[in-house]
C-alpha positions as CSV (number, residue, x, y, z in Angstrom):
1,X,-103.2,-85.0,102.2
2,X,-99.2,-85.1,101.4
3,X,-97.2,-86.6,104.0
4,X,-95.4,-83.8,106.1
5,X,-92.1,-81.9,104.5
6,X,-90.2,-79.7,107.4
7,X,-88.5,-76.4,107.2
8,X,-86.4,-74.2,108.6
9,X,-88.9,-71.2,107.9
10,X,-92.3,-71.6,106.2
11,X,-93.6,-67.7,104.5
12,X,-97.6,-67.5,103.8
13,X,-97.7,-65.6,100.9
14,X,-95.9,-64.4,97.5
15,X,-96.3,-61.2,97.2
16,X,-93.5,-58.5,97.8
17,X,-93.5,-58.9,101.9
18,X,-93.3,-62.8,101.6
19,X,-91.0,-62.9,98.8
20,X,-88.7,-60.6,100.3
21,X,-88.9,-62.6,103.6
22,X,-88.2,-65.8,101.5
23,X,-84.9,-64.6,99.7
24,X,-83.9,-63.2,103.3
25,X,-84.7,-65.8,105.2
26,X,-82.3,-67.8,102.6
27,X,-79.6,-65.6,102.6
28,X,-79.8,-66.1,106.0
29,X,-78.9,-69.8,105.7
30,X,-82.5,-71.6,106.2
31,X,-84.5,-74.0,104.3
32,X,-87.3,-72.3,103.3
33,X,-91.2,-73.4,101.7
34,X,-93.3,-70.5,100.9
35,X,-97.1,-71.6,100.2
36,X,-99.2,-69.7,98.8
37,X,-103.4,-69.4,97.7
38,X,-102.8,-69.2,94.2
39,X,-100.2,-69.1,91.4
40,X,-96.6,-67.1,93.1
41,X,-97.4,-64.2,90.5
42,X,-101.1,-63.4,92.1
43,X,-100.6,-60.7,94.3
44,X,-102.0,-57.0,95.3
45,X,-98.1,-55.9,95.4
46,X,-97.6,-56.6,91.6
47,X,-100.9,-54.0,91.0
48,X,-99.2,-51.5,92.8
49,X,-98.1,-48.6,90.7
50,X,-97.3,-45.3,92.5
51,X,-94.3,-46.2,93.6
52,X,-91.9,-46.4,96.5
53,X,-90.9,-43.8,98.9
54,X,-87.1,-43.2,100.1
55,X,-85.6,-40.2,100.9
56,X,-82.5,-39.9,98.8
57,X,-83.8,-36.0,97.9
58,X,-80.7,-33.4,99.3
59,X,-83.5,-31.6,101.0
60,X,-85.0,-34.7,102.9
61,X,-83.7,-37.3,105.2
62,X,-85.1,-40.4,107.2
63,X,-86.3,-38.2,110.2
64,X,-88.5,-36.1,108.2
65,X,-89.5,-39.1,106.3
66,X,-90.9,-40.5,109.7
67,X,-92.2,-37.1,110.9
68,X,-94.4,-37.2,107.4
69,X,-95.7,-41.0,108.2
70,X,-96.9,-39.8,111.9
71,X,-98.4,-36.8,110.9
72,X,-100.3,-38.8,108.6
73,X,-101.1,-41.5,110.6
74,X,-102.7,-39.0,113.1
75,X,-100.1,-39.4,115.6
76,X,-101.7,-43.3,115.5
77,X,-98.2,-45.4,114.1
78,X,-95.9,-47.0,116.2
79,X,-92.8,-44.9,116.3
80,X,-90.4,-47.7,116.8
81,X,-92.0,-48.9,113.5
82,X,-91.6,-45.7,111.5
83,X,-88.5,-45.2,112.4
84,X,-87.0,-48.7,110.8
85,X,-89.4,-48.2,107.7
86,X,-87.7,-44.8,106.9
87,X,-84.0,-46.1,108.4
88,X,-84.0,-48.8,106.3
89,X,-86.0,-47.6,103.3
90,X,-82.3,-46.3,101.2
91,X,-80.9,-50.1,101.9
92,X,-83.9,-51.9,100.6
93,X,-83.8,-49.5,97.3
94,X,-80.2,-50.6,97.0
95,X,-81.1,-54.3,97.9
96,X,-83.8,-54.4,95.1
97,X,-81.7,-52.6,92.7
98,X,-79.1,-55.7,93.4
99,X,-81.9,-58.0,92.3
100,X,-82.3,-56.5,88.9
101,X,-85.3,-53.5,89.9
102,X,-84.4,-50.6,87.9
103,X,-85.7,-47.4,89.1
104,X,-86.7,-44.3,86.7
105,X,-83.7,-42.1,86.5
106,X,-84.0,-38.4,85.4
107,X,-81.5,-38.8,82.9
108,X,-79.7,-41.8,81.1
109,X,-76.7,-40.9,82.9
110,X,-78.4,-40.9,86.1
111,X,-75.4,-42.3,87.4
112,X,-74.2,-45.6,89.7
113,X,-76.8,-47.0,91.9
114,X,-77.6,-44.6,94.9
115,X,-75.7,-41.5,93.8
116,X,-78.1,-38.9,94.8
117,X,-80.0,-36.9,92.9
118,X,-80.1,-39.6,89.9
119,X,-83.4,-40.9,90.6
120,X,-86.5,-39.8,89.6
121,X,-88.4,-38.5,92.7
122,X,-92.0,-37.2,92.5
123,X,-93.6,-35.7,95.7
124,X,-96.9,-38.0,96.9
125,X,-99.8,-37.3,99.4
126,X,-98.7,-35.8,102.7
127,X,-95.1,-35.8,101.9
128,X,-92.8,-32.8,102.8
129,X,-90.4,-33.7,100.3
130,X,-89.9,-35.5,97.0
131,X,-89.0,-38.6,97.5
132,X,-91.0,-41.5,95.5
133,X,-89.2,-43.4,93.2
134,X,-90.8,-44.9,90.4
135,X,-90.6,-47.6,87.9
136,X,-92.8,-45.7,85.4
137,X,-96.3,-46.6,87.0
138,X,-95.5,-50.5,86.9
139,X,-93.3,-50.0,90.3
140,X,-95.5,-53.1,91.8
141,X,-94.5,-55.3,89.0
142,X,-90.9,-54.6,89.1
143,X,-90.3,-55.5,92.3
144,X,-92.0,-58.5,92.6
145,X,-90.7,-59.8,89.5
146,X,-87.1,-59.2,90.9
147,X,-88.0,-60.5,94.3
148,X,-89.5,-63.6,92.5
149,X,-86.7,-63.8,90.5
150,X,-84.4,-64.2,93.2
151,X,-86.8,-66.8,94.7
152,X,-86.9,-69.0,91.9
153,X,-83.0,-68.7,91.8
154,X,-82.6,-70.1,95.1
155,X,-83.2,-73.4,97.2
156,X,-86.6,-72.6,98.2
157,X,-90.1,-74.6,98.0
158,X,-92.7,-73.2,96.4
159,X,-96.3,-74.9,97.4
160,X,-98.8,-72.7,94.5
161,X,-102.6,-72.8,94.6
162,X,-101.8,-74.0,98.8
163,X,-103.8,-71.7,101.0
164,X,-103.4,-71.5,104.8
165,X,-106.1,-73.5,106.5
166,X,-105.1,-74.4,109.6
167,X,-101.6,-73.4,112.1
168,X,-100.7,-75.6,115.3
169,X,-98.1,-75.0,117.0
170,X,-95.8,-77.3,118.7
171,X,-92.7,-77.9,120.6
172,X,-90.3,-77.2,118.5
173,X,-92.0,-75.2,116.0
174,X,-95.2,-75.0,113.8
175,X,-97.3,-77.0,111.7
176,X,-99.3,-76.1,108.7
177,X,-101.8,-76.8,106.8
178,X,-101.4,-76.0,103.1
179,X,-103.6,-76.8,100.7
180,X,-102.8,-80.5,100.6
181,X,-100.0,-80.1,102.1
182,X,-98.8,-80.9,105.6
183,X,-95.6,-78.3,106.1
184,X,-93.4,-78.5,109.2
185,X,-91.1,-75.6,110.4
186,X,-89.6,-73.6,113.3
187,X,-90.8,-70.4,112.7
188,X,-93.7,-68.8,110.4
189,X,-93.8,-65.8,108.7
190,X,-97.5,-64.7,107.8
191,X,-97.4,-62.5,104.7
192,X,-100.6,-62.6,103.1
193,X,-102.0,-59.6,102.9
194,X,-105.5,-57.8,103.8
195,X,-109.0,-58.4,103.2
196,X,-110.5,-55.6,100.9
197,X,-111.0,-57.0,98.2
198,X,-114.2,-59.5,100.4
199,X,-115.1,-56.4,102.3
200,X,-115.7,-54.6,99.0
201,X,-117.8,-57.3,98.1
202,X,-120.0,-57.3,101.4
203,X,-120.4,-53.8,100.9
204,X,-121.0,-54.0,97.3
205,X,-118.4,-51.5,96.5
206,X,-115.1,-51.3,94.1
207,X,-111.4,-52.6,95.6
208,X,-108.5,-52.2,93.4
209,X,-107.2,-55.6,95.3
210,X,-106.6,-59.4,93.8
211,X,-109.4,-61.7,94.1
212,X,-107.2,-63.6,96.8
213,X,-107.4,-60.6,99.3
214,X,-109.5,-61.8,101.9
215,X,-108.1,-62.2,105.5
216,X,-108.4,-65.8,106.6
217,X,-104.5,-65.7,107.4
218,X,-105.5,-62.9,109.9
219,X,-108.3,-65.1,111.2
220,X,-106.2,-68.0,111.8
221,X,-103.2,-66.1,113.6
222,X,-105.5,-64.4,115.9
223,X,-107.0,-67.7,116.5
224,X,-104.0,-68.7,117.5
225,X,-103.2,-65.9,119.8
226,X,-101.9,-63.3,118.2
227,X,-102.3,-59.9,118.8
228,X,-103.6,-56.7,116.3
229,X,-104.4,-53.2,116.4
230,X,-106.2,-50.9,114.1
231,X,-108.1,-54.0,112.6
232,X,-111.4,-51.7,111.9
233,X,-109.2,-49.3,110.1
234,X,-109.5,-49.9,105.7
235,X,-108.2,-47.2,103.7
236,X,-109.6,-45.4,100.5
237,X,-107.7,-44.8,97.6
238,X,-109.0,-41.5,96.4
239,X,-108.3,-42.0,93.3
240,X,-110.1,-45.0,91.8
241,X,-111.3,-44.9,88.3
242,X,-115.3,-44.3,87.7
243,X,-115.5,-44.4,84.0
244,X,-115.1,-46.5,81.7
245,X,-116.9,-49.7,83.1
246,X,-113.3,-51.1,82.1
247,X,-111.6,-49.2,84.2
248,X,-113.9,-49.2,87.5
249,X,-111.8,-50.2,90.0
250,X,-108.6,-49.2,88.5
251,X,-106.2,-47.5,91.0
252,X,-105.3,-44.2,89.1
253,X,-101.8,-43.5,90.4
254,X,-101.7,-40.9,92.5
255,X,-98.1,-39.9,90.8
256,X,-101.1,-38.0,88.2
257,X,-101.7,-35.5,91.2
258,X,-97.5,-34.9,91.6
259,X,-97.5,-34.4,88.0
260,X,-99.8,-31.4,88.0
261,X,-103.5,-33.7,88.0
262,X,-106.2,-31.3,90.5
263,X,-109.5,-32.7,91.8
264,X,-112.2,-30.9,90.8
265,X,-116.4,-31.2,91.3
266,X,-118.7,-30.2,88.9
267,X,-118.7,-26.4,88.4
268,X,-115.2,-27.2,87.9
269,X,-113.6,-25.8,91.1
270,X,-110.7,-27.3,93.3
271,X,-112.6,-28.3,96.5
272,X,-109.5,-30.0,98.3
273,X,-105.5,-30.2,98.4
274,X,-104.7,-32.6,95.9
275,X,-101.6,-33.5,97.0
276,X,-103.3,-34.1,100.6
277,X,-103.0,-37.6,102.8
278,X,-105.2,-40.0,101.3
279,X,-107.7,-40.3,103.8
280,X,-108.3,-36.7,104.0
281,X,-108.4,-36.5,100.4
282,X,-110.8,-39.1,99.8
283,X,-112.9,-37.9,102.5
284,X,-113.6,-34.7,100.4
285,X,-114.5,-36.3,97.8
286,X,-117.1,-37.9,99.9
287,X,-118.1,-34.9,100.9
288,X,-118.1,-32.8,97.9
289,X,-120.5,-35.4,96.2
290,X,-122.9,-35.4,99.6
291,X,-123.1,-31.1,98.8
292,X,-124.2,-32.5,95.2
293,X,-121.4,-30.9,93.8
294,X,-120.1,-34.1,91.9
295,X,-120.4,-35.6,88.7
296,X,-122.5,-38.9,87.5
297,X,-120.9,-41.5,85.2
298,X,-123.1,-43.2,82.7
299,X,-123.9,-46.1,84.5
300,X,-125.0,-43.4,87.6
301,X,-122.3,-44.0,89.9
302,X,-121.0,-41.4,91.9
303,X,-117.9,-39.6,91.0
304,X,-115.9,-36.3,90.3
305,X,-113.2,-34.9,88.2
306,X,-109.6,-35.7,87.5
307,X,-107.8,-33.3,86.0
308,X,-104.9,-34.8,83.7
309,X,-105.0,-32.8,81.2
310,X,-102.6,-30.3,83.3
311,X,-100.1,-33.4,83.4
312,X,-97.3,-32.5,80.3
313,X,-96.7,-35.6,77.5
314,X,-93.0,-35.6,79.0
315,X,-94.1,-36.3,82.2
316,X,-96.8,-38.9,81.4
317,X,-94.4,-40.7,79.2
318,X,-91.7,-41.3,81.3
319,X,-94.1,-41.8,84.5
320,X,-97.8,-42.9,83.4
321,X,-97.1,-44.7,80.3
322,X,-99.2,-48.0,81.7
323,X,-102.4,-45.7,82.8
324,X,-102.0,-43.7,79.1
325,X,-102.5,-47.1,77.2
326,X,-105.1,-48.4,79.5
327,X,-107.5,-45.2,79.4
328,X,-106.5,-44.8,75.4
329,X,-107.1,-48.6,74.7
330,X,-110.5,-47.7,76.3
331,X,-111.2,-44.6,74.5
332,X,-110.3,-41.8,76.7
333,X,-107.0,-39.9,76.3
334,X,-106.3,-38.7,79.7
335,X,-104.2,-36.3,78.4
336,X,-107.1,-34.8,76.5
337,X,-110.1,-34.5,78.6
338,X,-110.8,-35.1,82.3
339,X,-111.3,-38.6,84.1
340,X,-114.3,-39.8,86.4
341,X,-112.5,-40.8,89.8
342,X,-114.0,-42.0,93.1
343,X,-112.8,-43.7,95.8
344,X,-112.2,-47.5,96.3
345,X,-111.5,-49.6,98.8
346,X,-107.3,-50.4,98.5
347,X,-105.8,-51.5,101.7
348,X,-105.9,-52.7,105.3
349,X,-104.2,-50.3,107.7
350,X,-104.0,-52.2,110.7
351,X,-103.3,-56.0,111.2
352,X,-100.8,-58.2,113.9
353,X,-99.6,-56.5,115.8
354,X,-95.6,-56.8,115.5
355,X,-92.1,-55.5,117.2
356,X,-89.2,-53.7,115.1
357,X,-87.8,-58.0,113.6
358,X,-91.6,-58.3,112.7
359,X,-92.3,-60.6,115.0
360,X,-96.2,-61.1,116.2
361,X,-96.8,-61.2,120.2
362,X,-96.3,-65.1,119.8
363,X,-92.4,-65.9,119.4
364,X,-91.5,-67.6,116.1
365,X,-94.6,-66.3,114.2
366,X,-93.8,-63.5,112.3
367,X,-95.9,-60.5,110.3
368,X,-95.0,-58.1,107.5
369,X,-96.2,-56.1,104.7
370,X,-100.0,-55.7,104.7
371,X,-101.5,-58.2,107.4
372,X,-99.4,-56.8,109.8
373,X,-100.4,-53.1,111.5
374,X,-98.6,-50.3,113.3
375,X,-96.5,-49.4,110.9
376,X,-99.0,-46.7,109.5
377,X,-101.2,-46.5,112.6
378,X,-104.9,-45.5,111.2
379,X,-103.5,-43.9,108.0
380,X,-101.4,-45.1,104.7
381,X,-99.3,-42.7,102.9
382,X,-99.1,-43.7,99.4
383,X,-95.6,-45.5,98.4
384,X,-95.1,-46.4,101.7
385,X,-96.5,-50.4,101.4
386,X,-93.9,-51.5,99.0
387,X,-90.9,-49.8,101.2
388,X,-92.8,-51.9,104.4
389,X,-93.1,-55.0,102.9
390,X,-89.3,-55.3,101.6
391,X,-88.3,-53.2,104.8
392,X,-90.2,-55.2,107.4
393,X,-90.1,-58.5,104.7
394,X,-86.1,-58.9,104.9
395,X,-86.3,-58.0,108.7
396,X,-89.1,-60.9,109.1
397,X,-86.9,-63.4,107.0
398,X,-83.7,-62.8,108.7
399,X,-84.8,-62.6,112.6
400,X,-87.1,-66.2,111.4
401,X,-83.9,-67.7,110.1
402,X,-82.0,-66.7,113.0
403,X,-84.6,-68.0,115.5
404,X,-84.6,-71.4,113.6
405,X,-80.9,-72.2,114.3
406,X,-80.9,-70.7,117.5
């Protein structure tokens, strides 16, 4: 074990929540150390590929925004929540287009950052309006490459391949236990994601998560004292690919279904809304394949069919060019014939429970992005985890900072 090292603000976790807390809590003035389990790269937010909603649309606004996440939520999210998730969710597109994210644009002229109307927007599941903005169907990657970016740029310490082990805290602050490392700091923001990807495995399903998604930070915090709601609530994605074996697990985007892309079961009928909330979608697709109205793949999973061939080469080329070349590079052109799809385990609703700064029920520990819950109550749109975690991320670094030189 290292001797100790102290900081101002110690972040668990490097993908988009904790990076963003990191370069905010910086900003803000503090020292910072981020640990985290593996390299700073390995992340679910990097896999993420739909996109990222924000309602710069002349026909949308925050409001409806929020009324969209609580209808889809089930009337289960906090509202105080909601509301700062869709308030904020035009700054943080600005913030990351500061950092060097550059968001699809409908034309090359598309204009200075934030005019309206020059980005991209498709409509996702359960919206009222289109609002996602895309980087092609790598939106994931973009961002945390410009949050990391910014990271790497700064004063912070990184502590790689240092999982979480143990949290104390103490008089003045916290103490960690990192890998081999013995960190010190005022306040803590946890920012380490859910735990699909070992419930997928328990249950012997497919996850689209990282390896690394498996929930001992939420363990530890709640051993600590922290609150959480919603913690028995994992979401579907209803879109996972089902064939090739190479691509079982895959998270089709489900910017396929705003391009045109229809479910359909085996007599090849639509049996549900596409462009439904994902938990409602995926349960039909449950349901359809219960009726035996589904498809089999040729290792006899369960599955049915995704219609991409009604998707047109424009629109796949500017927005699915990642999903094009890895379903041609396995043989299948998407474009051409139909895809398998089922649906995987993707994401962990609920988690700490945390106020509007992100701040846990234990003052100076801090939540954001996927560990933390009420932001979605029961119910994830899609697009709506990478606005929390730089939403809730910068509010988490900047209300840490503050509380450490307070």
């Amino acid at each position: 074990m290292t001797g100790s090292q102290s900081f101002d603000v110690l972040v668990i976790g490097s993908g988009a929540s904790g990076l963003a807390a990191a370069v905010s809590a910086e900003s803000a003035g503090a020292r910072v150390g981020l640990a985290t389990k593996g390299s700073i790269q390995a992340c679910n937010s990097a896999k993420a590929q739909g996109g990222i909603q924000a309602s710069f649309g002349d026909d949308d606004s925050p409001e409806q925004h929020a009324a969209d996440v609580f209808k889809s939520s089930h009337d289960s999210a906090d509202m105080r929540l909601v509301e700062v998730l869709t308030g904020d969710a035009r700054s943080a597109i600005h913030w990351l287009e500061e950092l060097g994210v550059e968001f699809t644009r409908d034309s090359a002229d598309g204009g200075p950052s934030g005019r309206r109307g020059g980005y991209r927007l498709a409509r996702c599941g359960g919206a009222s309006a289109k609002r996602l903005l895309q980087v092609g169907d790598r939106t994931g990657h973009a961002i945390t490459k410009g949050l990391r970016d910014a990271f790497e740029a700064g004063s912070g310490t990184l502590f790689a391949n240092s999982p979480l082990t143990a949290l104390e805290q103490r008089t003045n602050g916290w103490r960690a236990t990192c890998g081999e490392h013995e960190l010190d700091a005022a306040t803590v923001v946890l920012a380490a994601g859910g735990r699909c990807f070992k419930v997928a495995q328990e249950r012997g399903e497919l996850s689209t998560n990282h390896p690394n998604a498996t929930g001992e930070v939420t363990r530890i915090a709640l051993e600590v004292g922290a609150e959480a709601r919603d913690l028995d609530e994992l979401q579907y994605h209803p879109n996972g690919g089902a064939w090739p074996e190479t691509m079982q697990g895959y998270s089709i985007p489900e910017t396929t279904r705003a391009y045109g892309a229809v479910l359909l079961n085996a007599d090849g009928e639509e049996f549900t809304d596409s462009l439904g909330p994902r938990d409602v979608v995926s349960q039909a697709i449950f349901d359809e394949v219960a009726k035996g109205k589904g498809v089999e793949t040729e290792d006899g999973r369960p599955a049915v069919y995704l219609d991409t061939t009604r998707i047109s080469q424009a629109d796949a080329e500017v927005s699915l060019p990642y999903m094009l070349r890895r379903y041609r590079g396995a043989g299948i052109d998407p474009l051409q014939e139909k895809i398998f799809t089922y649906p995987v385990l993707h994401y962990q609703n609920g988690g700490l429970t945390i106020d509007t700064d992100s701040q846990t029920t234990i003052e100076g520990l801090y939540a954001c992005g996927e560990i933390a819950g009420g932001t979605h109550g029961r119910n994830r749109m899609m697009g709506n985890s990478l606005l929390e975690c730089c939403v809730f991320g910068r509010r988490a670094g900047k209300a840490a900072a503050e509380k450490a030189s307070a």
